[in-house]
RODO-2510 file (C-alpha; in nm, 4 decimals, decimal comma):
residues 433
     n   res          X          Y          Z
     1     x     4,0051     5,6481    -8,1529
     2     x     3,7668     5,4704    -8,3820
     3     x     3,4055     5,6052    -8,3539
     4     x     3,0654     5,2935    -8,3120
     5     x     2,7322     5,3995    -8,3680
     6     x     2,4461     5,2760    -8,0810
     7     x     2,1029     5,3259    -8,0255
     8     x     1,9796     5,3577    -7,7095
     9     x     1,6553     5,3904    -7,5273
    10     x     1,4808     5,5865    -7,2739
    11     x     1,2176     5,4859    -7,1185
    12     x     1,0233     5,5674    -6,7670
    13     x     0,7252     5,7045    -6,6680
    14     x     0,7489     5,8483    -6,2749
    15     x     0,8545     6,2525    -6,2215
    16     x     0,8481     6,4886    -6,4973
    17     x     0,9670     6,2202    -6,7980
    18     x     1,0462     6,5078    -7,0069
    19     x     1,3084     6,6647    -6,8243
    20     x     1,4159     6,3667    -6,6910
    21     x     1,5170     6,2470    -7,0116
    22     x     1,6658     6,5896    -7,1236
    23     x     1,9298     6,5242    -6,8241
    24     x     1,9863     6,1845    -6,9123
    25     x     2,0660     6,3213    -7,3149
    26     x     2,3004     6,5649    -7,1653
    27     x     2,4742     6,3101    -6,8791
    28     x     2,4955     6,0763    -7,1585
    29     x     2,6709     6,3230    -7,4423
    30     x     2,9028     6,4330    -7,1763
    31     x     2,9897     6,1296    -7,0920
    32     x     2,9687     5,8597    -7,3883
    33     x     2,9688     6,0596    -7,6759
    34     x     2,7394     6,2669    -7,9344
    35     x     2,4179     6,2127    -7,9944
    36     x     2,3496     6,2168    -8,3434
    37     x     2,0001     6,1798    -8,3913
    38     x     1,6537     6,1447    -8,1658
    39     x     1,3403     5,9740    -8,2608
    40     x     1,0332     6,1869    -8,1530
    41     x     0,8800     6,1432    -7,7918
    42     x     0,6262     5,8616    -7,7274
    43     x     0,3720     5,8052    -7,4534
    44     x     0,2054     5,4292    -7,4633
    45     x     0,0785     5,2171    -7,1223
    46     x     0,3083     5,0318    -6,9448
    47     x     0,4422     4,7004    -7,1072
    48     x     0,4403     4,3926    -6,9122
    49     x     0,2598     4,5013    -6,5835
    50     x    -0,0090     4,7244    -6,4845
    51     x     0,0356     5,1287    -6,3486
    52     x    -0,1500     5,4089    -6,3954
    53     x     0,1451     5,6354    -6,5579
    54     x     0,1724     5,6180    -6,8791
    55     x     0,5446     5,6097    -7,0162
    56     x     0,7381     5,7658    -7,2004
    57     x     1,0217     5,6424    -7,4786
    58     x     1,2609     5,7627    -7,6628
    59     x     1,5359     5,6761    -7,8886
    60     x     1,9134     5,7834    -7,9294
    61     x     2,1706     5,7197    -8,2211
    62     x     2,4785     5,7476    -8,0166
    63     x     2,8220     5,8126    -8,1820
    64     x     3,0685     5,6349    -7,8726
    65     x     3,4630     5,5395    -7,8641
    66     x     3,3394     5,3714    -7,5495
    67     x     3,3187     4,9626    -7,5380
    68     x     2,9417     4,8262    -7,4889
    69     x     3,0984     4,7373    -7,1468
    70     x     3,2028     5,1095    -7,0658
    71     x     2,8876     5,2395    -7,1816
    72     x     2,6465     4,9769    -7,0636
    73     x     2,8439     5,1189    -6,7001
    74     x     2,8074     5,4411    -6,7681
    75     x     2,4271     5,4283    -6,8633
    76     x     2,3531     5,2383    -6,5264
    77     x     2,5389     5,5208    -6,3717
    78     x     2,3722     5,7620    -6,4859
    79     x     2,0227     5,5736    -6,4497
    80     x     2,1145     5,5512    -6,0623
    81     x     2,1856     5,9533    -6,0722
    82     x     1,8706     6,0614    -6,2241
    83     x     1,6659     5,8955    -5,9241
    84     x     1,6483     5,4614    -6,1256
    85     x     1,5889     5,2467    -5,8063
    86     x     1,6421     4,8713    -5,9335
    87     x     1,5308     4,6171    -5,6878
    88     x     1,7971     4,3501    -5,6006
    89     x     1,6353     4,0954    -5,7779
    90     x     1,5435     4,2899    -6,1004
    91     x     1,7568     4,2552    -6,4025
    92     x     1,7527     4,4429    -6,7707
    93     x     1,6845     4,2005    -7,0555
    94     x     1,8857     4,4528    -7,2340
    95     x     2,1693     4,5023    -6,9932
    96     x     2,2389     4,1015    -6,8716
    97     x     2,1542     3,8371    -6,9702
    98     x     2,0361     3,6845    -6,6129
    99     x     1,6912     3,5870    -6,4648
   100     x     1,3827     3,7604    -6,6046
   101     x     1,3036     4,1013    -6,5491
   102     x     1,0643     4,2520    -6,2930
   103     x     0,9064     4,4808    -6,3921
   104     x     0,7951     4,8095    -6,2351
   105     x     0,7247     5,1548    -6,2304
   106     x     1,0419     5,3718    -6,2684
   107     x     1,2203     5,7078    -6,2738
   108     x     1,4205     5,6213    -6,5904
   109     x     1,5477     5,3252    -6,7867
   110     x     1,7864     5,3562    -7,0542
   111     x     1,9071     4,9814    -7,2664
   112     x     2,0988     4,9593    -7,5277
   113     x     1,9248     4,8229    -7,8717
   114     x     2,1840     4,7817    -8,0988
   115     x     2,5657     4,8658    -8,1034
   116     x     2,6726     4,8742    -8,4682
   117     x     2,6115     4,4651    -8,5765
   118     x     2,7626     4,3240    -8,2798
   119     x     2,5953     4,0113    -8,0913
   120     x     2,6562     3,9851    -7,7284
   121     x     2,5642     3,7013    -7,4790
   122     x     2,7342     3,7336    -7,1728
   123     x     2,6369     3,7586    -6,8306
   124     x     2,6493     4,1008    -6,7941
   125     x     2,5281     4,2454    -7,1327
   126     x     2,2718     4,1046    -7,4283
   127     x     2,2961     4,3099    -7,7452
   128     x     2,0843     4,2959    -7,9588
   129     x     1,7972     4,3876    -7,7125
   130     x     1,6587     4,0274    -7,6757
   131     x     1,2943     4,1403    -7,6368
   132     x     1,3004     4,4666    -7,8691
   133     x     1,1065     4,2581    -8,1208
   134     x     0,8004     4,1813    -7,9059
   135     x     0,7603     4,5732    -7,8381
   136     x     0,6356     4,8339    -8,0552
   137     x     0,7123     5,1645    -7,7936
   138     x     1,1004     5,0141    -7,9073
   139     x     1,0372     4,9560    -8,2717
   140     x     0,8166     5,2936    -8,3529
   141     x     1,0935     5,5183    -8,2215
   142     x     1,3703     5,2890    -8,3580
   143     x     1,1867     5,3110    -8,6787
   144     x     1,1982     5,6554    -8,7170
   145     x     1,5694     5,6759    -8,7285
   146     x     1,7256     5,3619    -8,8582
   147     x     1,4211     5,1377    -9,0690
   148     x     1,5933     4,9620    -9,2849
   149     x     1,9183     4,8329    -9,0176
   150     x     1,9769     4,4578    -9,0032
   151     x     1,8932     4,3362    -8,7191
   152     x     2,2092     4,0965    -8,7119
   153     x     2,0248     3,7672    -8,5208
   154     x     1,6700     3,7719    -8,6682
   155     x     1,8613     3,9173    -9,0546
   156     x     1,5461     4,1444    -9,1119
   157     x     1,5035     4,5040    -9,0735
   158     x     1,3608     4,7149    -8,7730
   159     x     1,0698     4,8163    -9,0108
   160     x     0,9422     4,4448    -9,0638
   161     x     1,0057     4,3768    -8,7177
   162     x     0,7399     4,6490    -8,6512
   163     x     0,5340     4,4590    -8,9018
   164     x     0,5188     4,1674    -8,7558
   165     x     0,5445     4,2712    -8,3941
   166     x     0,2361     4,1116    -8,2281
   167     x     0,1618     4,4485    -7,9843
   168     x    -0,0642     4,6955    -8,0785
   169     x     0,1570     5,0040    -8,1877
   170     x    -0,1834     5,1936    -8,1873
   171     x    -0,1474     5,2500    -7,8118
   172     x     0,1534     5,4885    -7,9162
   173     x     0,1266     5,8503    -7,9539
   174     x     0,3696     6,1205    -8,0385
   175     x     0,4506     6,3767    -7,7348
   176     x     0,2888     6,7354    -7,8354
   177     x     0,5680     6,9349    -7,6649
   178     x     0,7315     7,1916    -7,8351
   179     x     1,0428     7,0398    -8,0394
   180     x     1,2921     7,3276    -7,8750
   181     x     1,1949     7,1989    -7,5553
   182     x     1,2575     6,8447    -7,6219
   183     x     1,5389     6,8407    -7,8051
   184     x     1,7348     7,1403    -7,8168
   185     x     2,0402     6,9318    -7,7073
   186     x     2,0271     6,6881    -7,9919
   187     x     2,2644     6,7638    -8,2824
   188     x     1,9837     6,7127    -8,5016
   189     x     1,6900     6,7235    -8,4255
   190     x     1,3910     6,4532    -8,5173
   191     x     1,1326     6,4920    -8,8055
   192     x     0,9228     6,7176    -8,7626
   193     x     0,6287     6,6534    -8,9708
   194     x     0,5106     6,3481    -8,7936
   195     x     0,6479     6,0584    -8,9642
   196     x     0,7069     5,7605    -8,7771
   197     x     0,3603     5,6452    -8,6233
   198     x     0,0886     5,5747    -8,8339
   199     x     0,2845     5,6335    -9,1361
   200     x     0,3125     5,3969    -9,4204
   201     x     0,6925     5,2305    -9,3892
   202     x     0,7645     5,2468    -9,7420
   203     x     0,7822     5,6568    -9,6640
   204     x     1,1433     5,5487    -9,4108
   205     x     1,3976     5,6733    -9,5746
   206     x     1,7020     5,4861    -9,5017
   207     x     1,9777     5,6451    -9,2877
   208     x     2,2964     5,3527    -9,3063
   209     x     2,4366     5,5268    -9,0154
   210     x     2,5249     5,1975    -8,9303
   211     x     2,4490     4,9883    -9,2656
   212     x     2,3153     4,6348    -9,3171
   213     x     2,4673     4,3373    -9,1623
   214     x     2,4699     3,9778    -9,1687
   215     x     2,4694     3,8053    -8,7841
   216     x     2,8143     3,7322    -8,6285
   217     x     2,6314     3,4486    -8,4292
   218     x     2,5056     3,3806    -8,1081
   219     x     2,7301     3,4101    -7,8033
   220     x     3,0543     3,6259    -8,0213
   221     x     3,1035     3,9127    -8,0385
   222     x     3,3115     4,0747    -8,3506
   223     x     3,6378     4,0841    -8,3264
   224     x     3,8189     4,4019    -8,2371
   225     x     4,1263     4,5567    -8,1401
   226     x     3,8828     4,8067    -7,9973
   227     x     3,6988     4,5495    -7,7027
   228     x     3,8365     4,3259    -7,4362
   229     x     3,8326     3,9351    -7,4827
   230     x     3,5314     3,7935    -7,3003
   231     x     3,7416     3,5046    -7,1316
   232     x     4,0402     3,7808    -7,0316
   233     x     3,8803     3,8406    -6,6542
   234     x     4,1621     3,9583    -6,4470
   235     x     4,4740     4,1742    -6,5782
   236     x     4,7082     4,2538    -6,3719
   237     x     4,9672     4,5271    -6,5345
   238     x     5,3279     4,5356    -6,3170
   239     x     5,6416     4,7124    -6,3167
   240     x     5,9430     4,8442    -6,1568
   241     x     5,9126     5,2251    -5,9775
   242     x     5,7986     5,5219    -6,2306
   243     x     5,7086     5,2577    -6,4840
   244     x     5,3716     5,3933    -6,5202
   245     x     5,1818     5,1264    -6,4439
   246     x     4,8948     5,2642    -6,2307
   247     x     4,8153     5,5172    -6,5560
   248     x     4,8054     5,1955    -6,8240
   249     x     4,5843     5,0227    -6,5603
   250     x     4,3778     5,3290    -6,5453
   251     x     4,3726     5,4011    -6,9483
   252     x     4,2474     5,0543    -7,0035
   253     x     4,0081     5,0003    -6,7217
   254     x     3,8367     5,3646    -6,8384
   255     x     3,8200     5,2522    -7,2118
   256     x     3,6384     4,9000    -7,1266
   257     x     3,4391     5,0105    -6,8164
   258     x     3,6679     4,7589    -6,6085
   259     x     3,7021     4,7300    -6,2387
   260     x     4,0257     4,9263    -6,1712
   261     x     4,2183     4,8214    -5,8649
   262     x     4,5285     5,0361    -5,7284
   263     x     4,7403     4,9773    -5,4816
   264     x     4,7018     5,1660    -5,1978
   265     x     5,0879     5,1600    -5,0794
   266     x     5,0671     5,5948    -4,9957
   267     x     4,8746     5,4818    -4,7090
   268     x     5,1875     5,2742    -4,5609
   269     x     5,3540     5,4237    -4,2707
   270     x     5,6926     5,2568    -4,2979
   271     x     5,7290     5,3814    -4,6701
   272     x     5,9396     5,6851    -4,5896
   273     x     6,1424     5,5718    -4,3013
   274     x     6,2432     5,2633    -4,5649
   275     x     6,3933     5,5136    -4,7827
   276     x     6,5597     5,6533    -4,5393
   277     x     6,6975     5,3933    -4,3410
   278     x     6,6124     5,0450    -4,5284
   279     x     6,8059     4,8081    -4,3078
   280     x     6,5998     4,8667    -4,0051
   281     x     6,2373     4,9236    -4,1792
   282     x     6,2929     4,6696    -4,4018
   283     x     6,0702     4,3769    -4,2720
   284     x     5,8289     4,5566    -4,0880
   285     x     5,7824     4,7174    -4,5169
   286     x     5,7383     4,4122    -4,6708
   287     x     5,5217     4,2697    -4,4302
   288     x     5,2950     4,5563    -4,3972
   289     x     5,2493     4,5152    -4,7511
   290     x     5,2271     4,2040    -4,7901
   291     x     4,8828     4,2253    -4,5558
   292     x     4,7740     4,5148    -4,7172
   293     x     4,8125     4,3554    -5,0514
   294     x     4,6603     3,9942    -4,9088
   295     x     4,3419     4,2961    -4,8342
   296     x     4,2867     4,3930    -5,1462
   297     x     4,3014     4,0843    -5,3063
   298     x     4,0644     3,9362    -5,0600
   299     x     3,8321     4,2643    -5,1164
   300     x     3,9052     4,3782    -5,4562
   301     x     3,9902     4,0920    -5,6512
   302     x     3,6289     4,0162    -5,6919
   303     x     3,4371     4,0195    -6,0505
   304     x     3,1846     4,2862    -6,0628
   305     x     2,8520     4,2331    -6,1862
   306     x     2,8481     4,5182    -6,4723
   307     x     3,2114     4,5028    -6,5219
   308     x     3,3576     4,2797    -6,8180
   309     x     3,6984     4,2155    -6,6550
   310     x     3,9000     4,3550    -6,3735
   311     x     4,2638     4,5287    -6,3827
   312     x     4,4858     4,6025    -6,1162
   313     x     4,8399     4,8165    -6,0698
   314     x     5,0112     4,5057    -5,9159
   315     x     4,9842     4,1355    -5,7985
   316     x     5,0204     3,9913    -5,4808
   317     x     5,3663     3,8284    -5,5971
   318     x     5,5128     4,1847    -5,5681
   319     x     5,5472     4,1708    -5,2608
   320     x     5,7766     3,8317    -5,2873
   321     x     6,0130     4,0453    -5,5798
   322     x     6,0718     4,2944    -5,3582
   323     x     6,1461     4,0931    -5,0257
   324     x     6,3932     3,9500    -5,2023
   325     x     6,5623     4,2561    -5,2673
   326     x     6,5770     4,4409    -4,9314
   327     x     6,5191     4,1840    -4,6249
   328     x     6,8035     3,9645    -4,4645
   329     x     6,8231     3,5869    -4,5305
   330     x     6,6441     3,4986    -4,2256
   331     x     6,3547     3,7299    -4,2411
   332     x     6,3334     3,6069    -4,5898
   333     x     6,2506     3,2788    -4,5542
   334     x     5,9837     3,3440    -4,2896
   335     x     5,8655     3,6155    -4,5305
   336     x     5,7814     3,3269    -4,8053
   337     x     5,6244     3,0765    -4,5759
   338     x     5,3608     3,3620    -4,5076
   339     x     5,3630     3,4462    -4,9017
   340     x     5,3228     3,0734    -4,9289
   341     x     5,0542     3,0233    -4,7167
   342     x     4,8659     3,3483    -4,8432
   343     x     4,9308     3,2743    -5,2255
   344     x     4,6973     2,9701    -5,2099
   345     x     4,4015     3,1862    -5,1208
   346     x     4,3724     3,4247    -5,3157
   347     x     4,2796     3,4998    -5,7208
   348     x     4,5484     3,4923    -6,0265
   349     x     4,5935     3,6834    -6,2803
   350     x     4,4176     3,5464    -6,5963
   351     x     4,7522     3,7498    -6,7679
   352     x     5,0346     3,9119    -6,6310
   353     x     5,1672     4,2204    -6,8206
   354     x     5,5271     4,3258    -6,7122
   355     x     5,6430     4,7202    -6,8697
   356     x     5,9656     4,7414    -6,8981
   357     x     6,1583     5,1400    -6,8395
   358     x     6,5426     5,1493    -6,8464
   359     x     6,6558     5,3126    -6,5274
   360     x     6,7603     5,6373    -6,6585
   361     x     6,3705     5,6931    -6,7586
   362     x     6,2534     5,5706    -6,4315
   363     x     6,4221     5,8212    -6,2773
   364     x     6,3215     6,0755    -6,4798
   365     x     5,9630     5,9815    -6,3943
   366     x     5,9935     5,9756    -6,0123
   367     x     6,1439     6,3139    -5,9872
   368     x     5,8372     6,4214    -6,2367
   369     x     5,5795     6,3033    -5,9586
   370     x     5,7806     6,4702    -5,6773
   371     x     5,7260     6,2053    -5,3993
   372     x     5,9187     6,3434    -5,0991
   373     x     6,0067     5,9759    -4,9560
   374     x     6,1592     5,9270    -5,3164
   375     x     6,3948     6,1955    -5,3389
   376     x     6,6799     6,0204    -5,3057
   377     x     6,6084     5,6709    -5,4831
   378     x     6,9017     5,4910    -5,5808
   379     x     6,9325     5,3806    -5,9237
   380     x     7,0790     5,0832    -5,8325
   381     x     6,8258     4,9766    -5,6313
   382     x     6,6205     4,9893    -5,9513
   383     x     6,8085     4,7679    -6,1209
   384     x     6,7952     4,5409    -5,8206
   385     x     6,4409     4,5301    -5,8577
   386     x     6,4253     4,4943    -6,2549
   387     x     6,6671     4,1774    -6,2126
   388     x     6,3675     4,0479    -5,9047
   389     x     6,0718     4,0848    -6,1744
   390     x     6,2773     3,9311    -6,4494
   391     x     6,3635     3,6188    -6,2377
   392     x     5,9805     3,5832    -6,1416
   393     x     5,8419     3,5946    -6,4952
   394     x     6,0844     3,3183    -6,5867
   395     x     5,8491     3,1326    -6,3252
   396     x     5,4832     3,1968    -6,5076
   397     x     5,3468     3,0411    -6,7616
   398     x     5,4591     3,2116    -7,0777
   399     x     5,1406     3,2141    -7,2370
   400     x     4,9866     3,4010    -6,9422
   401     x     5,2428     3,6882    -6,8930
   402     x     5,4090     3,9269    -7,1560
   403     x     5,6841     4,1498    -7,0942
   404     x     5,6661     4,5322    -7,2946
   405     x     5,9435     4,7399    -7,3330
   406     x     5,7937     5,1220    -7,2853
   407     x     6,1323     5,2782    -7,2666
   408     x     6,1254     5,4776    -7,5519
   409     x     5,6959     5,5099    -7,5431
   410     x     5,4611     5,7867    -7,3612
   411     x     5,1433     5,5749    -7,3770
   412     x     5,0119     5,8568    -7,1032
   413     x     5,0163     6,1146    -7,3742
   414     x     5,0544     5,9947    -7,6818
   415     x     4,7673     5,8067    -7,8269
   416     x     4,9437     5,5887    -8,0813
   417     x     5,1692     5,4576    -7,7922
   418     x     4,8748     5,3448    -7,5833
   419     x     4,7024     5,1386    -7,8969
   420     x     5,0432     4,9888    -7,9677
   421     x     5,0522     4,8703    -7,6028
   422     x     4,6691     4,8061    -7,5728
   423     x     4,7194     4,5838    -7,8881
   424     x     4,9933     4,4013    -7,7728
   425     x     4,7911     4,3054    -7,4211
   426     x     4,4730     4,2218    -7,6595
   427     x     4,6656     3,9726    -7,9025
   428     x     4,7918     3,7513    -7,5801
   429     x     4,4540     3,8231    -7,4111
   430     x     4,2647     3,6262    -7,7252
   431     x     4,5131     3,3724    -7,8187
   432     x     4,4254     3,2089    -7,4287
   433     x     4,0699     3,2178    -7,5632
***
């Protein structure tokens, strides 16, 4: 997967700062990537509000396959971990883009500054850091690593934004601990002869990790096959039994730091004696479904705050597909005026994504997972089912549903599979856009 550069910083100034941040470096290169680089550590007083600790900053160059919405979640994460307590009201100018920040005294903070050129303005995430300008404990670390970077809004570099930032860099000063203390778990380490603060800027030498830019304009962001369209909220990813469609919904929902939603059908009771005897469990199936999947869409269905879109392993209409298939004519019809009534309540899929398996790979697949209660599946009644979902996508809206034949694919294993099938979603997902 293709590799972004970020640059990230820590901040805080409660605890013991030092090792704080030392298990936030580690937390964050097991879990977003390598870090590359690390400024020096500064001390300065607190910026925007009065306490008596003075805090500390620091700044990463981050090598990440992750989204900005994966690793803003992962950063918040691992904020929350190492002991961050953000009041409800209290938002990160450099996380969202929502009502001004209240500042306070904390454990850690860590915002991202930059993430290679890209300009974000979306509820959840502001990149560029909107206020990184106005503070020098931001721009004297970021110096240090990355001077001459285009900032992509403002089209001048970090080191004339220190310049002409009005605070009073003077305040700053380099942390005296021992560089193998500090930084030990950087894979390389930061200058050690002191360059950075009160040095002239001419002395920078450039680093192009990420290179010059010119500004992709407010409220965009570039385009990629790597990120999720902004206006693509809820993607729901459906198919027939061993498809494979709870892993997809999973691969994705990791990559983009998504809300991932799977059905919870293990926990119904009337699952096994269906298999065994589907005439008589039938309808007591299908409705128990049908209110556990009316649950989740009441519960789950729901945008979260730090999550750029949602995806889930199935859609409410599932339930309609496969009452079709197994309950009599009369329990049918009272099935739908429930579905009916129940449809008009709950959220639709901004994009429906049917995968496609031939029957003889199905089969393959649910004697690989070794359900008991599947044992004995019937091919035909497969087939029955492939016919219900084919019927029902002839009923969307064909620019909000695409159908993706994975027969011959292992997008589970092979990496190339998943980005052809990722790509595929992505292409429909902007064209709505």
């Amino acid at each position: 997967m293709e590799t972004y550069t970020a640059y990230l910083l820590l901040g805080g100034n409660l605890g013991d700062c030092v090792q704080t941040f030392k298990a936030a470096r580690e937390k964050i290169a097991l879990r977003t990537g390598r870090i590359s680089r690390a400024s020096q550590l500064y001390t300065s007083p607190a910026w925007g509000f009065e306490a008596k600790e003075l805090f500390y900053n620091q700044v990463l160059e981050l090598q990440t396959t992750l989204d900005p919405y994966a690793l803003l979640q992962q950063l918040l994460q691992i904020e929350t971990e190492l002991g961050r307590v953000r009041p409800q009201t209290a938002t990160s100018p450099g996380k969202t883009a929502a009502a001004p920040k209240q500042y306070a005294s904390r454990t850690i903070d860590i915002d991202v500054l930059f993430y290679e050129d890209f300009v974000i303005r979306s509820r959840n995430l502001s990149l560029p850091h909107p206020l990184m300008q106005q503070r020098a404990f931001v721009l004297v670390p970021l110096a240090e690593l990355v001077p001459a970077f285009l900032h992509p809004v403002l089209g001048v570099s970090v080191a004339e934004l220190l310049v002409k930032c009005p605070d009073d860099s003077s305040k700053l000063h380099a942390c005296p601990i021992p560089e193998q203390d500090v930084y030990s778990d950087v894979a390389e380490k930061p200058f050690s002869d002191g360059r950075g603060l009160g040095s002239p800027l001419a002395e920078y030498a450039p680093t192009g990790s990420c290179g010059a830019s010119s500004a992709t304009g407010i409220g965009n962001m570039v385009p990629s096959a790597a990120f999720w369209p902004e206006n693509m909220r809820f993607l729901a990813i459906e198919g027939n039994i061993g498809a494979g469609k709870t892993s997809l919904s999973r691969k994705i929902a990791t990559q983009f730091g998504a809300k991932w939603v799977v059905e919870s059908f293990e926990e119904n009771v009337f699952l096994p004696k269906f298999y065994a005897d589907k005439e008589r469990f039938a309808f007591p199936l299908e409705l128990t479904f049908l209110a556990e999947r009316y649950r989740q869409a009441k519960e789950d269905f729901v945008q979260e705050l730090f999550s750029p879109f949602l995806v889930s392993d199935f859609s409410i209409s599932k339930s309609l597909i496969f009452a079709q298939n197994t309950l009599q004519e009369d329990e049918y019809r009272l099935f739908k005026r429930l579905y009916d009534i129940i449809l008009t309540t709950i959220p639709k899929p901004d994009l429906y994504v049917y995968i496609h398996s031939d029957v003889d790979r199905l089969m393959r697949n649910i004697r690989q997972r070794g359900r008991s209660y599947e044992a004995n599946m019937d091919p035909a009644y497969l087939k029955t089912i492939e016919n219900g979902y084919r019927e029902y996508m002839k009923t969307l809206d064909p620019a909000r549903s695409l159908w993706i034949d994975v027969t011959d694919m292992d997008f589970i294993h092979n990496e190339a599979d998943y980005r052809e099938v990722l790509s595929r979603i992505q292409a429909v997902a902007r064209r709505l856009g």
